[in-house]
C-alpha positions as CSV (number, residue, x, y, z in Angstrom):
1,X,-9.5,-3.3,53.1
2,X,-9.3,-0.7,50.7
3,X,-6.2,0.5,52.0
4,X,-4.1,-2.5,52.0
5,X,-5.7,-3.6,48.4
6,X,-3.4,-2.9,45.1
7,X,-4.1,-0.8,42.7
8,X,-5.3,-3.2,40.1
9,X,-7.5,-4.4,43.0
10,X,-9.1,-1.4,43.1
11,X,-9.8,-1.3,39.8
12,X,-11.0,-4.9,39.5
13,X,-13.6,-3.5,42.2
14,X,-15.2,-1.2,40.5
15,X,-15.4,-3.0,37.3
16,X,-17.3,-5.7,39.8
17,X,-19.5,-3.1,41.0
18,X,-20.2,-1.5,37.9
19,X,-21.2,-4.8,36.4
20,X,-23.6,-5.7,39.2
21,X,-25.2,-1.8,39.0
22,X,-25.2,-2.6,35.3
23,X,-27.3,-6.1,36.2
24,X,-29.6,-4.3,38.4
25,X,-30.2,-1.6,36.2
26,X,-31.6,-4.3,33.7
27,X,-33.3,-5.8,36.0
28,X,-35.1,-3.0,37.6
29,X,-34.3,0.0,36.1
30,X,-32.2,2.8,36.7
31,X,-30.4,3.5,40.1
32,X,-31.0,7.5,41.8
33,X,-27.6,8.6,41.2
34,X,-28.3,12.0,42.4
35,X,-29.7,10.5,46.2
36,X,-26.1,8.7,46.0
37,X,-24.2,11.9,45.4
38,X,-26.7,13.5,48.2
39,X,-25.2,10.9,50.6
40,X,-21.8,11.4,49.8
41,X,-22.1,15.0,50.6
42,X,-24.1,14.8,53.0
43,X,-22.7,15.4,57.4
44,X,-24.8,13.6,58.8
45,X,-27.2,10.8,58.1
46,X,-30.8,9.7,58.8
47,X,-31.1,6.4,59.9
48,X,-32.2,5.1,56.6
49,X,-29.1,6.4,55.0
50,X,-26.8,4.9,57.5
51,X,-28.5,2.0,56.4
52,X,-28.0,2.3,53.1
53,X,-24.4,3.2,53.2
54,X,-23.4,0.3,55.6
55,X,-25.4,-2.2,53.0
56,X,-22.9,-0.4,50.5
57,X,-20.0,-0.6,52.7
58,X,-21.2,-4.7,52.9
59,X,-21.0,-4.9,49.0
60,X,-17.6,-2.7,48.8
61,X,-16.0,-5.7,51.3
62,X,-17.6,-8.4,49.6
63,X,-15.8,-6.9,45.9
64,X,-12.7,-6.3,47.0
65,X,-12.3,-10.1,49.0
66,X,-13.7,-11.1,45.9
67,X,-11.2,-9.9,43.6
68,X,-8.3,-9.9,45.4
69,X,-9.0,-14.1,46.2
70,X,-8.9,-14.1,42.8
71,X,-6.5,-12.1,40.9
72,X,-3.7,-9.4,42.9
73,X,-2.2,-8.6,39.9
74,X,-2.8,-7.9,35.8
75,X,-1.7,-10.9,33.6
76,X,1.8,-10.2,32.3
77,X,2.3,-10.1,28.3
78,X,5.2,-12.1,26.9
């Protein structure tokens, strides 16, 4: 998905997502940014991290259908 979504797409995506982790952060308080950098880095993963990455993977598609059903391009100014 993320290879066949435009550029502006993209970008939509992570405004999404940065809006929900905003949400949540309110919510709940702050999100473990370092654990998330960990997994990034990280070779292989414990069965709770693949978890957590393919529940983030499920978010990521959900965004990106989200915003490209909506919008696929930036409103032109005339």
């Amino acid at each position: 998905m993320t290879d066949e979504a435009s550029k502006y797409a993209i970008a939509q995506t992570a405004t999404f997502l940065a809006i929900q982790v905003g949400h949540y952060e309110r919510q709940f308080g702050t999100m473990p940014v370092e654990e998330s950098v960990a997994l990034i880095e990280t070779h292989s993963l414990t069965d709770e991290q693949a978890g957590w990455m393919a529940d983030g993977l499920e978010h990521l598609a959900f965004a990106i259908a989200t915003v490209t059903g909506e919008v696929d391009e930036p409103p032109r100014v005339q």
